[in-house]
N, C-alpha and C positions, 0 to 999 in steps of 0.2 A: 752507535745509535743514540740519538738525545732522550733525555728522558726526561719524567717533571722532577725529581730531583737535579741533573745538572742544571736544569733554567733556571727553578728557583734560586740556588746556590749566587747564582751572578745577574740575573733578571733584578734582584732586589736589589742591588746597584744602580741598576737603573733606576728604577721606582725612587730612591731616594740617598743621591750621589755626597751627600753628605755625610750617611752614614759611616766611609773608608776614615772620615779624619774621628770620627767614635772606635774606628774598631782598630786606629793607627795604634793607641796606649795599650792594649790588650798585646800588641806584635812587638813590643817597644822601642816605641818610635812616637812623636809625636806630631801631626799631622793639623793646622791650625784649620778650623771649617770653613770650607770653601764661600765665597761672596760670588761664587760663579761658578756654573757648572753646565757644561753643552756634551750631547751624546753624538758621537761618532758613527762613520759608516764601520759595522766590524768587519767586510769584506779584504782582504789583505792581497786579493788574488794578483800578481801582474800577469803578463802576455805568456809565461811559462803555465801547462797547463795545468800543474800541480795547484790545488785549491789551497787557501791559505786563509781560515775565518778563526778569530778571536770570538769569545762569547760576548765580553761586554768591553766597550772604548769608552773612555770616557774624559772631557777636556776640563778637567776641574783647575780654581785660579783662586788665591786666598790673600785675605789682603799683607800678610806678610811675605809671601814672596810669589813670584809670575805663575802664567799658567805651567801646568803640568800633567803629563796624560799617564790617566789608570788603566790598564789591560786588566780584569777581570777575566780569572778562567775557572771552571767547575770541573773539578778531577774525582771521578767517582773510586780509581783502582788506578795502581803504578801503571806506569806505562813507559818503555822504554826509548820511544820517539819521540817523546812528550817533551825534554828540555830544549832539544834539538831544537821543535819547532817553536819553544817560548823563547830561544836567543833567536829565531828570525823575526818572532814578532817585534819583540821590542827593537832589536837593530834596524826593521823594515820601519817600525812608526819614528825611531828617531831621524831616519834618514829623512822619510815623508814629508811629517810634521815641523824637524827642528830643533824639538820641544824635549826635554826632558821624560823620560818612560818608565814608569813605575809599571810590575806585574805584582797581584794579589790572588793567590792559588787559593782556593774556599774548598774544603774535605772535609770530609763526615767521617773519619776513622783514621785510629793513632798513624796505624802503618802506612798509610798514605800519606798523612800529613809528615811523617819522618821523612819519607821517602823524597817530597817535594821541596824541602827546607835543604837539601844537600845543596851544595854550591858545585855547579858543574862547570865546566872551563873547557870552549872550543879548541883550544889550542894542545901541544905536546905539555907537561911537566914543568921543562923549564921555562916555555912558553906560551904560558896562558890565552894572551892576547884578547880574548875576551871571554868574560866567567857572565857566568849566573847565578845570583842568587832572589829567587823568589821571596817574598811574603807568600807566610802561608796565613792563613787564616782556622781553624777547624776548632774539635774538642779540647786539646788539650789549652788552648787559650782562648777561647772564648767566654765571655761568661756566663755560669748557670745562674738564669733569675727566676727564681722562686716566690718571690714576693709579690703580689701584685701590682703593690703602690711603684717597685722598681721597673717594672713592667711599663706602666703605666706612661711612666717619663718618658721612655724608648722604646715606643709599639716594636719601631724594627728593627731594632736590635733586638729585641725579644724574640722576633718572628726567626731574627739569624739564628740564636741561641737557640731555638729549637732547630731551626736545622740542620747544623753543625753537630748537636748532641745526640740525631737524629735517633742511633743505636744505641746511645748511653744508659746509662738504669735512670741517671739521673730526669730523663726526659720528660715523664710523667707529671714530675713538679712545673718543670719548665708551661708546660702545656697547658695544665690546668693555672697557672699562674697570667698567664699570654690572653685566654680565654676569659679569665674572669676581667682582667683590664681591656679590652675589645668592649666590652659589652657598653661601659659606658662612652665608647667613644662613637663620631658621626661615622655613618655607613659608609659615605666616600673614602674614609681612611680604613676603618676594619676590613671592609670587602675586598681590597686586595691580598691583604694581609691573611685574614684568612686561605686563600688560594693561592699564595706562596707557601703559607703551611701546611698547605693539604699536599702540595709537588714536593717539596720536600719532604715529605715524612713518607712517598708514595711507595717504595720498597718494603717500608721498618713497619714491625709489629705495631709503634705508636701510631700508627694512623688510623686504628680503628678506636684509640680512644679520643684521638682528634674529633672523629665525625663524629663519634656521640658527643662531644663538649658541645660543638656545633649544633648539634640536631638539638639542645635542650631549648635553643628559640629559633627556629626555621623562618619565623617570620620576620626576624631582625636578617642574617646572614641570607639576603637574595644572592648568592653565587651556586657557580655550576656543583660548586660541592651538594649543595643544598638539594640541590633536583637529582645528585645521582643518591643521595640518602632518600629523598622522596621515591626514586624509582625502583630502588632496591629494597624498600619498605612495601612501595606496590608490590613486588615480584615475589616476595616472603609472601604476602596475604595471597596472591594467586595462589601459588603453590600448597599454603597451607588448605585453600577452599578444594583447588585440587584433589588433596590427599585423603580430603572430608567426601567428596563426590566419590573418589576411588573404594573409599572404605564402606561406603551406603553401599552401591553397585556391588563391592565385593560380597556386601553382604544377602542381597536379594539374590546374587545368581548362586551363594553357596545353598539356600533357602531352596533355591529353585531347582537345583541339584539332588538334595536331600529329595523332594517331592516326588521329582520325576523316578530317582531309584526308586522310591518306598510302591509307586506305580507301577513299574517294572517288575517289583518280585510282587508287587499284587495281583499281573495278571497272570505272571507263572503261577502262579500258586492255586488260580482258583482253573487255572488249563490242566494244572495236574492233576487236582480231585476229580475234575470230568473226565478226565483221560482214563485215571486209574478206578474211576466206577465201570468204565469201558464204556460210555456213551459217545455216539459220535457226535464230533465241533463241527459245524459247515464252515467252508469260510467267512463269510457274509458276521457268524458269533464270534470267529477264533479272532478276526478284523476288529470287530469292537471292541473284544476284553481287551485284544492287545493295544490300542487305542487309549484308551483308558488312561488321564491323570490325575483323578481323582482319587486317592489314598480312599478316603470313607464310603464310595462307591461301590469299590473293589473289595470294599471287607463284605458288604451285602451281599455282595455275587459273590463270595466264596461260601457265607454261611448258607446261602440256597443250594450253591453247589453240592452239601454234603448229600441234599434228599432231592432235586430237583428230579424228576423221571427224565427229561432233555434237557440237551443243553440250552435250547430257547429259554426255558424257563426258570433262568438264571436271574432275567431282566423283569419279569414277572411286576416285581415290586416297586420298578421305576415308576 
């Protein structure tokens, strides 16, 4: 199932296809910045009815040598069909295209990233005949930017850097570093950026210090992050007004509770001294006393009760 982590992971490729020849010297390789860059259809499917989608394609061209296409894929946990299907991608887009096919695997966690970096080969032992080896991109190489002014130069590499490091300890710096360089930049450029970092971080414990860095100017960061911090801000003060209404109520019907018992044994009380003088109760008196929720009432009718000659003449003094 897709998640905002795998999008962001290789979405951000998209948003900014230049970024692969920044994050080519981290994989070591170097990758001159593309003078050109067109996004592809990632459906891979032919008339077999196995589906066959790539995350992100992308036709980048640099002025030191021709075009060349980047498969972009987002691998959250190994997976054991996984190479399989990235030697059809790339064999299917070179057959396609033509073109030369680079794959760049983007991970958020060591063991995943080890896992993707093996070089695996369709063929027997002595015949290979065709291998794979991936780039990976993930923690163990990317860089952690902590600084802001470094931030600052490379919103999104920043933005990878937090999400590649997503689980790391280090992340926190990363974040608050990413955050404070946002702030002075125009909204067209943070606003995405923020919402790459909020999909990616959407698993990991950092994303609840994400939204708060975020939520410190809501009125700068118009994104959907924003309105679910607003709505989840409403949904706390519900709740908390809630709890306030629950505990008022709680406490009038304990209130109410107490009165009504303290009534209850005020009518027994004052049925039992007229009983035990032996006077008879009609029903019409026995109906009222036991009626009765007035606690201070109930004590007059029982102090009449000790002398009254009838029971009428409980009420006497109402």
């Amino acid at each position: 199932m897709v998640s905002p982590p795998h999008e962001a992971m290789h979405r951000i490729f998209q948003h900014d296809p230049g970024l692969f020849s920044r994050v080519s010297r981290f994989l070591g390789i170097d990758i001159p910045t593309p003078v050109k860059a067109t996004a592809l259809p990632t459906d891979l499917t032919e008339t077999d009815p196995v589906e066959r989608r790539v995350d992100t394609l992308l036709q980048l061209e640099t002025a030191e040598q021709g075009p060349f296409l980047l498969a972009v894929e987002a691998q959250g946990k190994k997976h054991p069909d996984k190479p399989a299907s990235w030697a059809y991608y790339t064999a299917y887009l070179w057959t396609k295209y033509r073109l030369p096919t680079a794959l760049l695997v983007v991970c958020q966690d060591h063991a995943t990233a080890r896992w993707a970096q093996q070089s695996v080969s369709c063929g027997p032992p002595q015949l290979p005949t065709l291998t794979l080896r991936p780039l990976v991109a993930g923690p163990h190489n990317m860089p952690v930017i902590t600084d802001p002014e470094e931030a600052r130069a490379d919103l999104v590499l920043a933005s990878l850097a937090a999400i590649t490091h997503a689980a790391e300890p280090g992340v926190d710096a990363i974040l608050k570093a990413l955050s404070t360089a946002l702030r002075d930049a125009p909204e067209d450029i943070a606003k995405p950026l923020v919402e790459f970092t909020a999909q990616g971080l959407a698993k990991c414990p950092a994303k609840n210090l994400w939204r708060n860095l975020v939520a410190v100017d809501l009125s700068f960061y118009k994104s959907y992050l924003a309105e679910e911090i607003r709505d989840e801000v409403r949904s706390e003060v519900r709740d908390e007004v809630r709890d306030e209404v629950r505990s008022e109520v709680r406490d009038e019907v304990r209130s109410e509770v107490r009165d009504e018992e303290r009534a209850r044994r005020g009518a027994e009380d004052v049925l039992l001294v007229l009983e035990q003088r032996g006077l008879d109760v009609p029903d019409d008196v026995r109906s009222r006393i036991t009626n009765c929720t007035d606690p201070e009432l109930l004590r007059r009718w029982l102090a009449r009760a000790v002398t009254a000659p009838k029971a009428e003449e409980v009420f006497e003094d109402v």
